[in-house]
DRENDO-1510 file (C-alpha; in Angstrom, 1 decimal, always signed):
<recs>
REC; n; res; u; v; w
REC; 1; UNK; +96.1; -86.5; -55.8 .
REC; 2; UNK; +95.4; -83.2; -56.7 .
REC; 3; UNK; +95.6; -82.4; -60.5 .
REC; 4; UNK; +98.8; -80.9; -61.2 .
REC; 5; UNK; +99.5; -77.7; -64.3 .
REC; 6; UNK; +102.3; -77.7; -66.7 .
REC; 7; UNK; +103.9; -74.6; -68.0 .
REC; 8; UNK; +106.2; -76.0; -70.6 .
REC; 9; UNK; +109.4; -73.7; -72.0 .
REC; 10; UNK; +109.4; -75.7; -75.7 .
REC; 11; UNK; +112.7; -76.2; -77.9 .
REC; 12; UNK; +109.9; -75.3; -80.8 .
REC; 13; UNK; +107.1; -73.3; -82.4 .
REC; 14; UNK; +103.8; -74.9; -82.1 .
REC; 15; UNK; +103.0; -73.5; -85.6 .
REC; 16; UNK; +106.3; -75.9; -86.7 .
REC; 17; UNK; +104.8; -78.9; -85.2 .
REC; 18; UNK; +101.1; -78.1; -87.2 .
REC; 19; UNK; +103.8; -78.3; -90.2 .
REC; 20; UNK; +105.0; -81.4; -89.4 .
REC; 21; UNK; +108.3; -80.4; -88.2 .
REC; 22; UNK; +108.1; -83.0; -85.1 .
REC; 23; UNK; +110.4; -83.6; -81.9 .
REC; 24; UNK; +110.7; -85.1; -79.0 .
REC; 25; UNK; +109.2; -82.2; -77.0 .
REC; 26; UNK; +106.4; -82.5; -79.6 .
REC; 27; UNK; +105.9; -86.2; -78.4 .
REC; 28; UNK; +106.1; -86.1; -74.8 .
REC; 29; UNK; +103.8; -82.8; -75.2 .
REC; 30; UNK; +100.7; -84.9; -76.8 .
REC; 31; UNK; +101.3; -87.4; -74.3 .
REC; 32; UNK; +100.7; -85.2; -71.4 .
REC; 33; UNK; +97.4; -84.0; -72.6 .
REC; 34; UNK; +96.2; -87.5; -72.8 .
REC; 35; UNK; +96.7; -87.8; -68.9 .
REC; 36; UNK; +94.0; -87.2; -66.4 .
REC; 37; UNK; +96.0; -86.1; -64.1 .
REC; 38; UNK; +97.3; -83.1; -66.2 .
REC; 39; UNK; +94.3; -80.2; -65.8 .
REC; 40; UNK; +95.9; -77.7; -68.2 .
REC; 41; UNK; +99.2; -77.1; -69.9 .
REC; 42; UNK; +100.8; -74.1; -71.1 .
REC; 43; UNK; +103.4; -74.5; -73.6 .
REC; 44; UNK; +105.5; -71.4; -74.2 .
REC; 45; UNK; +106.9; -71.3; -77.8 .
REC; 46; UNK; +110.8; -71.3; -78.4 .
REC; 47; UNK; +112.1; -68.0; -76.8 .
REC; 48; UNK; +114.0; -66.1; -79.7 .
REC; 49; UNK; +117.0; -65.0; -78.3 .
REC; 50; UNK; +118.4; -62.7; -81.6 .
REC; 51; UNK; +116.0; -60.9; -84.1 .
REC; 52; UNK; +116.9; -63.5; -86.7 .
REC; 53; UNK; +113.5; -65.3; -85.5 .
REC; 54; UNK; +111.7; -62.0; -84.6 .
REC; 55; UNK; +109.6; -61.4; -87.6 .
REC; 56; UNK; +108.8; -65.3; -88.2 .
REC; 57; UNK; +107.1; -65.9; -84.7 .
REC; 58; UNK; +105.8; -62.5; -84.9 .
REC; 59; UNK; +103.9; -62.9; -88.2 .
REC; 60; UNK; +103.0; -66.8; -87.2 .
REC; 61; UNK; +102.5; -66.6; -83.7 .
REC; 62; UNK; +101.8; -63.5; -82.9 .
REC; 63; UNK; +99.4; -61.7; -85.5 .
REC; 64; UNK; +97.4; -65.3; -86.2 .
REC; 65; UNK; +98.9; -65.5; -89.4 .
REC; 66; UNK; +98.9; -69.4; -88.9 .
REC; 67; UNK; +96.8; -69.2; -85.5 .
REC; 68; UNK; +93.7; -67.0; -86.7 .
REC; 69; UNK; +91.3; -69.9; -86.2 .
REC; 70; UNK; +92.4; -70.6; -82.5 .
REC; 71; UNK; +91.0; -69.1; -79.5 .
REC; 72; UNK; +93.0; -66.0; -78.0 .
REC; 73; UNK; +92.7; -65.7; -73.9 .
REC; 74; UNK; +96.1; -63.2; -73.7 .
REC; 75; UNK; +97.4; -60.9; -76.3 .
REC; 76; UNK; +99.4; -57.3; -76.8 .
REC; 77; UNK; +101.4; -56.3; -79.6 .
REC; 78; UNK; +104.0; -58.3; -78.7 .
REC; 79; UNK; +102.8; -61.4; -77.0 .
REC; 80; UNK; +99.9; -63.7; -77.4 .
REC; 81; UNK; +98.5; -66.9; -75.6 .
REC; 82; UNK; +95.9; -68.9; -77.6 .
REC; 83; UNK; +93.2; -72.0; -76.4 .
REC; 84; UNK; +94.3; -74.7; -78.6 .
REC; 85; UNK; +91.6; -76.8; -76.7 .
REC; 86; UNK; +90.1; -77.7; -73.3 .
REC; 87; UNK; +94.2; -78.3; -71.6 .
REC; 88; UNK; +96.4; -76.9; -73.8 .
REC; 89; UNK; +97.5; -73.6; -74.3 .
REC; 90; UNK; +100.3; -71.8; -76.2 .
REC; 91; UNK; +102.1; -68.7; -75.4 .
REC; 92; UNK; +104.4; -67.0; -78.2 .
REC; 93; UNK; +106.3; -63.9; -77.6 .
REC; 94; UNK; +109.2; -61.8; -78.5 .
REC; 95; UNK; +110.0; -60.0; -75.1 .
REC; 96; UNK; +112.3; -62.4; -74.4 .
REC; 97; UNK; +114.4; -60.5; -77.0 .
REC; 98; UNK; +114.5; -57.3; -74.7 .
REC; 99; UNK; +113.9; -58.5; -71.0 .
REC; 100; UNK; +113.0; -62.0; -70.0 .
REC; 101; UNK; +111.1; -59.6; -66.8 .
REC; 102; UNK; +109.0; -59.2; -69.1 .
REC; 103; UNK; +107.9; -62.4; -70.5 .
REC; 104; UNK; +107.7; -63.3; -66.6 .
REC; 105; UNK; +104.7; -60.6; -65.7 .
REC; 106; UNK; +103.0; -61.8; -68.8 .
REC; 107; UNK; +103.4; -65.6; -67.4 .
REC; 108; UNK; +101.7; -64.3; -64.0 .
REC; 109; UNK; +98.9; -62.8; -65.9 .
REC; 110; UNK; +98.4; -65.7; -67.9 .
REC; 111; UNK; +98.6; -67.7; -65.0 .
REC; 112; UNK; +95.5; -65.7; -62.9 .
REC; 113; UNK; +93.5; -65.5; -66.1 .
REC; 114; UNK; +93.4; -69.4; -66.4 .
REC; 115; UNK; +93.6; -69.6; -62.4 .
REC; 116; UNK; +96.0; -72.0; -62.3 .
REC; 117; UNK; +97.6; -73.6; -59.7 .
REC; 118; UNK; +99.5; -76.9; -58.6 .
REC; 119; UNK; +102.1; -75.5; -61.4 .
REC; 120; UNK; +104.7; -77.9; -62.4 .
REC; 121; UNK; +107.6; -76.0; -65.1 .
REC; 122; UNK; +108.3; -78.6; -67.6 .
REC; 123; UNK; +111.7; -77.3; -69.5 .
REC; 124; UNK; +113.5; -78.2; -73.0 .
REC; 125; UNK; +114.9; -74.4; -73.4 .
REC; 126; UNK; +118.2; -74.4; -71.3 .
REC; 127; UNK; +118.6; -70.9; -72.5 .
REC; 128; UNK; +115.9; -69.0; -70.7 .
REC; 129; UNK; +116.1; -71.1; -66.8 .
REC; 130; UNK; +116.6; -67.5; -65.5 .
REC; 131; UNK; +112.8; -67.0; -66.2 .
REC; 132; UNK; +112.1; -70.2; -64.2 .
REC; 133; UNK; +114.5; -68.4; -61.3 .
REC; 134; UNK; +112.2; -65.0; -62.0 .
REC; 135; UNK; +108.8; -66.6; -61.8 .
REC; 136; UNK; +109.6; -68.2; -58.8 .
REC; 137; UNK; +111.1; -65.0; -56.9 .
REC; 138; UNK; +107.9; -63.3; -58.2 .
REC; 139; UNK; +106.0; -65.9; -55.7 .
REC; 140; UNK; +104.5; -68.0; -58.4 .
REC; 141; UNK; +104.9; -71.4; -56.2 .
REC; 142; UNK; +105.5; -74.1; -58.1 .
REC; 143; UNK; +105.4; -77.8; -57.3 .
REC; 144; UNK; +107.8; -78.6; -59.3 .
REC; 145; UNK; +110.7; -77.8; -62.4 .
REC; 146; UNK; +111.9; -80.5; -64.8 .
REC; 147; UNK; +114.0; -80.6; -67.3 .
REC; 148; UNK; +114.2; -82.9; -69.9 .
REC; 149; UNK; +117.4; -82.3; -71.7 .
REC; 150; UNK; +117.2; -83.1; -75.8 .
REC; 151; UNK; +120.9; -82.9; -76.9 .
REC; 152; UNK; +123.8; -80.5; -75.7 .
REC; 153; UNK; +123.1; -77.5; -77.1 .
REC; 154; UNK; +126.8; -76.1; -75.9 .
REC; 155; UNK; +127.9; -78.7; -78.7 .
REC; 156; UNK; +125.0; -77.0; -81.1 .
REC; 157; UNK; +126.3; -75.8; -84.1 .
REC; 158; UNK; +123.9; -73.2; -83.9 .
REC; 159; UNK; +124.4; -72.1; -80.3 .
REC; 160; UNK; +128.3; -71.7; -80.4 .
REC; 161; UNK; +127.8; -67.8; -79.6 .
REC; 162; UNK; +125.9; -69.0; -76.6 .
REC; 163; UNK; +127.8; -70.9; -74.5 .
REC; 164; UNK; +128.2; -68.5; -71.6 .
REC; 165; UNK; +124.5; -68.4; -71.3 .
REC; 166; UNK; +124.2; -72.4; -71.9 .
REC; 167; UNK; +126.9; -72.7; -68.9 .
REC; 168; UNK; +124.7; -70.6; -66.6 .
REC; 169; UNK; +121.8; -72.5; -68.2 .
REC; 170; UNK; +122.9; -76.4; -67.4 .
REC; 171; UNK; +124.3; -75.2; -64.3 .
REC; 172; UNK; +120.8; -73.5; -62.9 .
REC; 173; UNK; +119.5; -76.8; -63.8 .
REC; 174; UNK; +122.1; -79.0; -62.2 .
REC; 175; UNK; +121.3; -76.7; -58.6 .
REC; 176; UNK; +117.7; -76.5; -58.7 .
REC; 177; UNK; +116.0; -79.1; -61.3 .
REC; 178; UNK; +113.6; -81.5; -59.2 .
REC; 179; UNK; +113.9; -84.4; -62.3 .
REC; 180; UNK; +116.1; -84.0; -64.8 .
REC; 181; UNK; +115.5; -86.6; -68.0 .
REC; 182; UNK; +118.1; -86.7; -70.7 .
REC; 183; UNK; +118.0; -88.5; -74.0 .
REC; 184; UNK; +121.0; -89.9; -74.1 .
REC; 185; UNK; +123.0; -91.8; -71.3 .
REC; 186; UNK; +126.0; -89.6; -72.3 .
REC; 187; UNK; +124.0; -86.7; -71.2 .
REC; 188; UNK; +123.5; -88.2; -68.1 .
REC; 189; UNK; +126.8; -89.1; -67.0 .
REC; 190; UNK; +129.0; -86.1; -68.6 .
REC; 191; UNK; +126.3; -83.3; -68.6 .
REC; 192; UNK; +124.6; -83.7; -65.1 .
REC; 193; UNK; +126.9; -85.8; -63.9 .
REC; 194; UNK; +125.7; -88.8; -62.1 .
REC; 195; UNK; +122.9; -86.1; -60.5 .
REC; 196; UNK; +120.5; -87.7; -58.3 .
REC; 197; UNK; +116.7; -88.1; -59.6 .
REC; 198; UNK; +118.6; -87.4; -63.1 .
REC; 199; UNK; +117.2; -90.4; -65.3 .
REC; 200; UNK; +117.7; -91.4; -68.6 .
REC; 201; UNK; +114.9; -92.4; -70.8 .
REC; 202; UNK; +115.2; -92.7; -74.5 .
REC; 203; UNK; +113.3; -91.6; -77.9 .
REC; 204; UNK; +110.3; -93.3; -78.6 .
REC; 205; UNK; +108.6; -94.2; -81.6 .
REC; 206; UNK; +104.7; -94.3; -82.5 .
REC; 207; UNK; +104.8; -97.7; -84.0 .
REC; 208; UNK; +101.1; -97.4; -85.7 .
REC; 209; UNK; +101.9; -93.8; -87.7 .
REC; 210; UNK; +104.7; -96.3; -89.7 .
REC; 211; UNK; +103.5; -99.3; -90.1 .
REC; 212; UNK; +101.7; -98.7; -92.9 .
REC; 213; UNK; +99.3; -101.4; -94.2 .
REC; 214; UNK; +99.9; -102.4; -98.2 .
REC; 215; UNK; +96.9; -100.6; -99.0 .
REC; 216; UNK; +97.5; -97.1; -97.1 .
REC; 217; UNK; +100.7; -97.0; -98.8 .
REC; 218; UNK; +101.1; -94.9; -101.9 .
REC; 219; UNK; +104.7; -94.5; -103.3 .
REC; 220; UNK; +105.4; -90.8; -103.4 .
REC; 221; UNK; +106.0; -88.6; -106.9 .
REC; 222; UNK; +109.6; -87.5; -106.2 .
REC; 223; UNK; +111.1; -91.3; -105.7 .
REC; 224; UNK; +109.3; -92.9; -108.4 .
REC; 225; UNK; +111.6; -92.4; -111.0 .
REC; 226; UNK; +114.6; -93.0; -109.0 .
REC; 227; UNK; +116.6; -95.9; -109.9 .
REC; 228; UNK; +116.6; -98.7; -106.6 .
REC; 229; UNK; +118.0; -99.7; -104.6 .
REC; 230; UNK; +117.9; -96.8; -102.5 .
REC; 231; UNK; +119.9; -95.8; -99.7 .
REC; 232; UNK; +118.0; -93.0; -97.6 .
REC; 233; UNK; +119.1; -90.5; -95.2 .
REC; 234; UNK; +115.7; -88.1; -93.3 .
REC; 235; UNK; +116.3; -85.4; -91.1 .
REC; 236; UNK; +117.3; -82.0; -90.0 .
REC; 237; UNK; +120.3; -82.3; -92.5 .
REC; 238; UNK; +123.0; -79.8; -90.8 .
REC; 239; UNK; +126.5; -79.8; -89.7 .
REC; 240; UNK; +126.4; -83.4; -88.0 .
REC; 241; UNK; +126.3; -85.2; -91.6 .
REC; 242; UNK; +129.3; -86.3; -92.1 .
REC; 243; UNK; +129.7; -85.0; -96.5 .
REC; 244; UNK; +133.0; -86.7; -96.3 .
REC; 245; UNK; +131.4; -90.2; -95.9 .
REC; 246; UNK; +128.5; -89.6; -98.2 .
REC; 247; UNK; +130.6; -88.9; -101.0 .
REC; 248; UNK; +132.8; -92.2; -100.3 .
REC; 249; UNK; +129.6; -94.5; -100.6 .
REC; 250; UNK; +128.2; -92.2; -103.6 .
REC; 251; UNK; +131.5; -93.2; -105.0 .
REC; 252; UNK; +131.4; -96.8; -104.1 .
REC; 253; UNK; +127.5; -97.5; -105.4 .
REC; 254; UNK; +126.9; -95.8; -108.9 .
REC; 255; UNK; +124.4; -98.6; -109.2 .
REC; 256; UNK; +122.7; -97.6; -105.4 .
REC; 257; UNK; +120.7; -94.0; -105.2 .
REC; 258; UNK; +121.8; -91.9; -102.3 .
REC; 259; UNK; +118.3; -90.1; -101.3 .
REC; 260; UNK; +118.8; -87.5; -98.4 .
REC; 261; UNK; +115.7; -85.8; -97.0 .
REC; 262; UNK; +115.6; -83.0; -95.2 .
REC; 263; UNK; +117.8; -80.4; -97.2 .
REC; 264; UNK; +116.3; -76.5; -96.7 .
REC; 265; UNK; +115.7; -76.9; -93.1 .
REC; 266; UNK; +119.1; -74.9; -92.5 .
REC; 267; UNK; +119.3; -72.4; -95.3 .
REC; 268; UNK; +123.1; -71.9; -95.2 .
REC; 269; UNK; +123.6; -75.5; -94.1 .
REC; 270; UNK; +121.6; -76.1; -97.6 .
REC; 271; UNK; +124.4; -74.0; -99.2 .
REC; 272; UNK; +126.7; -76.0; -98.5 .
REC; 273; UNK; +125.3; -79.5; -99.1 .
REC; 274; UNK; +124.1; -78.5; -102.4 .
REC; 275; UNK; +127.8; -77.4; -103.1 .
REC; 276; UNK; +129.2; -80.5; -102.0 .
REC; 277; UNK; +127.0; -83.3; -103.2 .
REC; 278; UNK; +124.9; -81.8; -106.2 .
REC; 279; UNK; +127.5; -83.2; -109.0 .
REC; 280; UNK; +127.0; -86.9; -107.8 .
REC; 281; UNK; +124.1; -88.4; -110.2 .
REC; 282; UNK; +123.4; -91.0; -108.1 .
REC; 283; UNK; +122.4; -88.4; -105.2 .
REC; 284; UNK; +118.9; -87.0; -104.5 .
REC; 285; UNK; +118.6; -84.1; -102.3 .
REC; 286; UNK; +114.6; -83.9; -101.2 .
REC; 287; UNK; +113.7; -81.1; -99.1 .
REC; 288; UNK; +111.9; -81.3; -96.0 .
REC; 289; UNK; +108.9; -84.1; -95.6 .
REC; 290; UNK; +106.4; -83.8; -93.0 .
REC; 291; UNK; +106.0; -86.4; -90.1 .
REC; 292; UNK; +102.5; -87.0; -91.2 .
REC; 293; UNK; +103.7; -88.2; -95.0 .
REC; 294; UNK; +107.0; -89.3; -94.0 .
REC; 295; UNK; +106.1; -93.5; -93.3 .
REC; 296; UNK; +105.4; -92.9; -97.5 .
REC; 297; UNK; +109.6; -92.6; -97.8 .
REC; 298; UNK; +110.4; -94.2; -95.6 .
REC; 299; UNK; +108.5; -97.7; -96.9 .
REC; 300; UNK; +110.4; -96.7; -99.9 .
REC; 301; UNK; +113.6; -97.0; -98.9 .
REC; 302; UNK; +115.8; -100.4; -99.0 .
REC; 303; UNK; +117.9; -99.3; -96.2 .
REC; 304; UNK; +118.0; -95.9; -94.1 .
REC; 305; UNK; +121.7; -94.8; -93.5 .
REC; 306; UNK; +122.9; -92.3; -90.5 .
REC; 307; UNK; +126.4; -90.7; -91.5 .
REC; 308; UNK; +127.1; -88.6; -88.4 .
REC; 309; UNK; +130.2; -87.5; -87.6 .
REC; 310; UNK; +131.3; -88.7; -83.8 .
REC; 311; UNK; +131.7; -85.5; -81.8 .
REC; 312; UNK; +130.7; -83.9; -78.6 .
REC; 313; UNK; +127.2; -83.6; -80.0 .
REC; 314; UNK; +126.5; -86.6; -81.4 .
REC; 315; UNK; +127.7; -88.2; -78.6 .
REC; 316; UNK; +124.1; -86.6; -76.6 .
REC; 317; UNK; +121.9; -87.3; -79.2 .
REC; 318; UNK; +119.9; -90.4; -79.4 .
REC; 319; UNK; +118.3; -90.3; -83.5 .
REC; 320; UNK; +114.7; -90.5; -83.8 .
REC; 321; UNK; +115.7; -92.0; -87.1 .
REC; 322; UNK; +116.7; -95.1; -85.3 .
REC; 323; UNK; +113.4; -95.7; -84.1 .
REC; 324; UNK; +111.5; -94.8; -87.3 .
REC; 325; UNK; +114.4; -96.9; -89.4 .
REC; 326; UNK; +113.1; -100.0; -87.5 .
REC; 327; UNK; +109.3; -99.1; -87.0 .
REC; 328; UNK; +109.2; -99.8; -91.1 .
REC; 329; UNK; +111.1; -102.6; -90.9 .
REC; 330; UNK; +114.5; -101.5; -93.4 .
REC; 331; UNK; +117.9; -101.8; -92.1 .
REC; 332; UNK; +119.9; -99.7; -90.6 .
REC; 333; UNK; +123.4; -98.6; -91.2 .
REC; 334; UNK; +124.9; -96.4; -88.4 .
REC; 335; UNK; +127.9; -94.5; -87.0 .
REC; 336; UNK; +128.6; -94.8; -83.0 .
REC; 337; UNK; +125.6; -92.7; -82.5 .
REC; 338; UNK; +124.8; -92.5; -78.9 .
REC; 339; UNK; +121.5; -94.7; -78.3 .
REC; 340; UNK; +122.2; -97.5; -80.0 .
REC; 341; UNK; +122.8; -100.0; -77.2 .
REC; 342; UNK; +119.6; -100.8; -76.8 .
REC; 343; UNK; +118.9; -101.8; -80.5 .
REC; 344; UNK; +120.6; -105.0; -79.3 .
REC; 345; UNK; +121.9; -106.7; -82.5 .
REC; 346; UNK; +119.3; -105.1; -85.8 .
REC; 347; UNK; +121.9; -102.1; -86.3 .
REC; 348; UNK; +124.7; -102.2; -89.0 .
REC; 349; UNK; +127.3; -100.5; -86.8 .
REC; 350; UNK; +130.5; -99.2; -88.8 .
REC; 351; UNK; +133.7; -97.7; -87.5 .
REC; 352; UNK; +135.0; -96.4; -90.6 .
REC; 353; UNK; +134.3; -95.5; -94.7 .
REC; 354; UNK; +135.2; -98.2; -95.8 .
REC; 355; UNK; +133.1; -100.7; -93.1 .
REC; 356; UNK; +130.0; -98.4; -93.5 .
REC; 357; UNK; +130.0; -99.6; -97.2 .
REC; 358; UNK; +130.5; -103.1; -96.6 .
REC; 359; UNK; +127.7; -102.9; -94.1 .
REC; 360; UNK; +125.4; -101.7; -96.9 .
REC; 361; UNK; +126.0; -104.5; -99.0 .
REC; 362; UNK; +125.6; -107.0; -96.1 .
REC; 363; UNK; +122.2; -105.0; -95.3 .
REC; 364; UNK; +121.1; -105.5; -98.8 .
REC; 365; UNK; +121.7; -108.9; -99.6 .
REC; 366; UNK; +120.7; -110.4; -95.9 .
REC; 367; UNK; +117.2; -108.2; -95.7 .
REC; 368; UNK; +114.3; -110.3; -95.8 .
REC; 369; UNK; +110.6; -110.6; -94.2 .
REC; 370; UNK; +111.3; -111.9; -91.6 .
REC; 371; UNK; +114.5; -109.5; -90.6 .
REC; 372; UNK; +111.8; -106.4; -91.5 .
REC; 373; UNK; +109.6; -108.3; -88.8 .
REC; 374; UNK; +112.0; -108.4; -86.2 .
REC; 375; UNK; +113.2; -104.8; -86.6 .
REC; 376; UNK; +109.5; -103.8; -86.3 .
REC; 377; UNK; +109.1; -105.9; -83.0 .
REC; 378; UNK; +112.3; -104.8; -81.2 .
REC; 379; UNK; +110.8; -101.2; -81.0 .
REC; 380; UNK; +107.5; -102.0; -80.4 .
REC; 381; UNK; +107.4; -101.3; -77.0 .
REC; 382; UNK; +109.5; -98.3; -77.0 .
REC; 383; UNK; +106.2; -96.0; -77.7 .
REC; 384; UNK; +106.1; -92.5; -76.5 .
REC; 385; UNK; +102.8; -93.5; -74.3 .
REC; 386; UNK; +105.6; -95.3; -72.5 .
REC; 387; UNK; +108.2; -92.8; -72.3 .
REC; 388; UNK; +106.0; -90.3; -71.0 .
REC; 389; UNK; +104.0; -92.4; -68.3 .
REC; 390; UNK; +107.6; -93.4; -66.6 .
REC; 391; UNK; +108.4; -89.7; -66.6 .
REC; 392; UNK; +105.1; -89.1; -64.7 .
REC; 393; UNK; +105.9; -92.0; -62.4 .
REC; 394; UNK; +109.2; -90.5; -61.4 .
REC; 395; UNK; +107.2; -86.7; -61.6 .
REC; 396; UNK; +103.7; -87.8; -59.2 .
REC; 397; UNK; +106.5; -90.0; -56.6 .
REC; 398; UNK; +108.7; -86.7; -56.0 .
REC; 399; UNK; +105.1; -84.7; -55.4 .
REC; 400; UNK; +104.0; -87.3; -53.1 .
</recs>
């Protein structure tokens, strides 16, 4: 078969992901340029859609503050496209802001000056689908558009002044999306509902990047002084934490440290977290860790918690922590999260305060070796090289 080209419509900045601020799409993205039959790929940065992000991705993205090294094949004083190497390619721009016409006449220049064809749209942006709809009544022919949906962002705390554009969005999708992937099978079943060549595949964890040998490992500065056990929280810590059930196991365990990575992601978020839990001694709020030192914390942990509240969001997420909890081995205490059926039975699942706190103690006192070593081997086959080659296998059968 022909090699096929991927222009992407990303949920993130590339310069993010050189930070270590890692997703799915981030994932799935490195896994495609492994693939021979992937020529090039052309991921667009994250579409701001206010002018909160405006002078960020302009300064970053735009005038090379963090891409001077990097190739430029497209640029004006608003957009720019840069060679990361031989396949991939980002575009950044801030047209989208004014006219998303715009942003689809650069695409087509783009597009001739790499001569591309066999173009496949590969989408994590539900905001911007009218684009796709544009590109394709410019006669750019495309093979075909997926959509791999990360999450409801109507649910989004951050999108709530969206959600007329997110209806349009999910329903553009629903009409005209070739392969639709969805991280959750919630998503699946209430968002897409039941739609055919919808499929639902699942994080996936590099097992290697956490499994650190004994010698690679090297405790880091900020937890050495912190009295143990501890009972760590990492991620984008926003409005899904549920503060209410922090505090109750804060209260329950002034012997336990509560460590929670990830605060100064969301700066008003931040605001209020600090408000809420700064007072408790045994609490540790650590801002953001990079993916590439984050196996350090994690291997320092006795037992990684996730405290979300059950809602209409975190009903379609499925927690990377889950997978990185159990690629290091420590148990894991969880809320319903979505996902979680297919841990089979190495998840502490509680349905309430006061269960969640019991199921820390059980955690504690029944981790051992061999638990760690069973933890590690029920995800070891849930790699992203796996999650991306069955979403090629359902892509290359629809283009046959």
């Amino acid at each position: 078969m022909e090699k096929i080209n991927i222009i992407m419509f990303s949920m993130s900045h590339y310069t993010d992901w050189q930070k270590g601020q890692v997703n799915r799409n981030y994932h799935i993205l490195n896994e495609l340029q492994k693939d021979e039959r992937i020529d090039k790929i052309i991921s667009i940065d994250f579409l701001p859609f206010n002018w909160r992000k405006v002078a960020k991705i302009y300064w970053e993205n735009i005038m090379w503050g963090e891409m001077d090294d990097i190739e430029i094949v497209y640029g004006d004083l608003t957009s720019s496209c840069h060679r990361v190497n031989s396949k991939l390619y980002i575009y950044s721009t801030i047209d989208s802001i004014y006219s998303h016409q715009t942003v689809t006449k650069e695409l087509k220049k783009i597009i001739k000056i790499l001569n591309l064809d066999n173009i496949v749209f590969w989408s994590y942006n539900p905001l911007f689908t009218c684009i796709l709809e544009d590109v394709c009544k410019k006669n750019i022919e495309r093979r075909a558009f997926v959509f791999d949906a990360v999450d409801n962002w109507s649910e989004h705390p951050a999108f709530q002044k969206y959600k007329d554009e997110l209806r349009i969005g999910y329903q553009i999708i629903r009409q005209d999306a070739d392969i639709i992937f969805t991280v959750s099978d919630y998503l699946k079943h209430q968002l897409f509902e039941e739609r055919k060549n919808c499929y639902w595949i699942p994080n996936g964890i590099n097992p290697e990047h956490f499994m650190l040998p004994k010698k690679d490992y090297q405790e880091p500065a900020e937890l050495k002084n912190i009295p143990r056990p501890i009972i760590g929280y990492h991620g984008v810590v926003q409005g899904r934490l549920d503060l209410e059930l922090i505090e109750y196991v804060a209260q329950k365990n002034p012997d336990k440290s509560i460590v929670l990575i990830g605060t100064q992601v969301w700066k008003n978020y931040n605001k209020i977290i600090k408000k809420k839990l700064q007072n408790y001694k045994n609490i540790y709020l650590i801002p953001f860790i990079s993916y590439q030192k984050l196996p350090h914390y994690l291997h320092t942990f006795n037992a990684g918690i996730i405290p979300h509240k059950i809602n209409e969001f975190t009903k379609s997420m499925n927690p990377l922590k889950l997978y990185e909890y159990s690629a290091v081995g420590i148990p894991t205490i969880t809320t319903s999260v979505a996902g979680i059926s297919t841990f089979g039975n190495i998840l502490y699942l509680a349905n309430n305060p006061e269960d969640f706190n019991s199921k820390i103690q059980l955690a504690l006192r029944e981790d051992n070796d061999q638990l760690r070593q069973t933890r590690r081997e029920v995800i070891a086959d849930d790699s992203w090289f796996s999650r991306a080659e069955l979403m090629l296998k359902y892509l290359f059968d629809q283009l046959r």
